[in-house]
N, C-alpha and C positions, 0 to 999 in steps of 0.2 A: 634789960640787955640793950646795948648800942649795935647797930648796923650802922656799916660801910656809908659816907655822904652819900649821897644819889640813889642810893636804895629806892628811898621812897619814890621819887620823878620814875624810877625805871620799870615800880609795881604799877604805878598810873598808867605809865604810858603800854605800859604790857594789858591792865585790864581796859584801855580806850581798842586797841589792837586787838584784841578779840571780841569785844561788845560791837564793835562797826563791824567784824567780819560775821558774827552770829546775826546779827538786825538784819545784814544784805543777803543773809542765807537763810534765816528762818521767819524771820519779821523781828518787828519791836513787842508786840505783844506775845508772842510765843518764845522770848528768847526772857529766861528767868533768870534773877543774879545769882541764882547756886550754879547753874551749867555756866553762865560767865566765870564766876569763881573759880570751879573748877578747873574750867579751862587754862584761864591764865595759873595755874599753878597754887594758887592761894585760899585761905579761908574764906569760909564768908564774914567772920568777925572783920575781915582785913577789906570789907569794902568801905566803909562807913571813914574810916580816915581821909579815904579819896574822897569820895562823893557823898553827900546828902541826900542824894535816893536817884532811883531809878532814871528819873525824868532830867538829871543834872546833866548825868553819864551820857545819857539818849544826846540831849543837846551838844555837849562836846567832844561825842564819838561822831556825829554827822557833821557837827563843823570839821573835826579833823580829817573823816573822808574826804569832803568837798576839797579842803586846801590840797588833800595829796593827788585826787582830781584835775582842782585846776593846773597844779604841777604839772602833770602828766597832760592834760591838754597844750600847754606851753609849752615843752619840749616836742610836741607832736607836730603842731604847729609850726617850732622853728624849723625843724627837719624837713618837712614833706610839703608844708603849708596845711586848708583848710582839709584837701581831698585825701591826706594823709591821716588824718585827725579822724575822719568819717570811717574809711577804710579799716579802720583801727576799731573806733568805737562798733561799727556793725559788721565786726569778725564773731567766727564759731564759737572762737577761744574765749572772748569774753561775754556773750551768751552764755554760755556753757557754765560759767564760774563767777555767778551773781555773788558769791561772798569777796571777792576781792574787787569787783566792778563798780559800775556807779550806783552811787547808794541813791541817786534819783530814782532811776529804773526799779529801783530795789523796792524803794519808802513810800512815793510820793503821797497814796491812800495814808498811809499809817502819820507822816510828817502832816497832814492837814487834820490830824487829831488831835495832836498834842497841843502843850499849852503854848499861849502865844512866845514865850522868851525862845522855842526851839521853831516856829515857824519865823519867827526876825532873823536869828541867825541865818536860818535854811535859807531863805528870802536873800538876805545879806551875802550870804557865800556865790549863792546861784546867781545875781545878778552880777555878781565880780567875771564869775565866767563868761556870762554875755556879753561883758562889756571887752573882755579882754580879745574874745572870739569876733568878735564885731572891728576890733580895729586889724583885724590881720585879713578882712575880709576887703576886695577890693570895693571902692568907698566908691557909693551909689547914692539914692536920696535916701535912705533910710536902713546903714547898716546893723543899728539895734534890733532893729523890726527883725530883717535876716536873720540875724543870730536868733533872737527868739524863735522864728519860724525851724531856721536848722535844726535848735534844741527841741524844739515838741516834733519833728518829726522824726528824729535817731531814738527819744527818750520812747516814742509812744511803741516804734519798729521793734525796739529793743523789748521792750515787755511785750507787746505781740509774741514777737520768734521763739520768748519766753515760753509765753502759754502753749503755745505749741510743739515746745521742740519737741525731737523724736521724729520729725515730719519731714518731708519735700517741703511742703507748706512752710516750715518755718527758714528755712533758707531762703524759698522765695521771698519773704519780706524782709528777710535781712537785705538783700539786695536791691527789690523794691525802695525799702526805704532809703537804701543808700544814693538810688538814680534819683527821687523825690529832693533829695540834700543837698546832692548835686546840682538841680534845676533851680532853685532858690538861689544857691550862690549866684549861678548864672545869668539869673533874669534881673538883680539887683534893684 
């Protein structure tokens, strides 16, 4: 039986679309290809055309997070600039809903497990955002350094607030870290 051209790109891009939203909601290791499967609508006979196993899918479901990431950091960015960006990333809203947020936050124990072609990616992607967050940063002696510091201190705030939501405590650190990101920018 023939299906429609782009069928296939649309069953891909539908099982990357829920494999990145399962990974940043349940892990990479608890999230099974029959509940991907199912989710996206399809068999499990119908994963094996896309992907060659598990560990493919992993690597081009976190690439494809990261790029819709650094999308969404660029447009934050152009809008608001850096404090927009921050304000943004250490809200309730995206605490609250690690399946659509940053799959750093999400991964980053699980992504230093896997094998090296999904940590070069992850590497590869994450560094693009540094670089891109670094030049929108008013330029000091070392806006990379910056950026990196800004990202381990949102990424680290962010799974904190995690561990704790439900709390006073975990708002305090989302805020915490936000003034901490703030400072960094500032002292450049």
């Amino acid at each position: 039986m023939r299906y429609e051209k782009g069928r296939k790109d649309a069953s891909r891009g539908r099982i990357m679309e829920v494999a990145a939203e399962r990974f940043r909601s349940d892990g990479i290791a608890a999230s099974g290809l029959a509940t991907i499967m199912s989710d996206a609508g399809l068999t499990n006979g119908a994963f094996y055309p896309h992907f060659q196993s598990k560990a493919e899918l992993v690597r081009e479901s976190v690439a494809a997070a990261l790029d819709a990431q650094s999308r969404q950091i660029q447009e934050l960015l152009a809008s608001g600039g850096p404090e927009k960006a921050i304000e943004a990333y250490l809200s309730a809203e995206h605490r609250d809903n690690p399946e659509k947020g940053c799959a750093s936050a999400a991964l980053l124990p699980e992504i230093a497990r896997q094998p090296p072609e999904t940590r070069e990616v992850y590497t590869e992607r994450f560094l693009s955002q540094v670089l891109k967050v670094a030049a929108a940063l008013p330029q000091g002696k070392d806006p990379e350094g910056v950026a990196l510091g800004v990202f381990a201190t949102l990424i680290g705030a962010l799974q904190l607030a995690r561990a704790v939501q439900g709390t006073d405590l975990s708002d305090r650190i989302l805020a915490a870290g936000a003034d901490a990101a703030r400072m960094l920018i500032q002292q450049r």
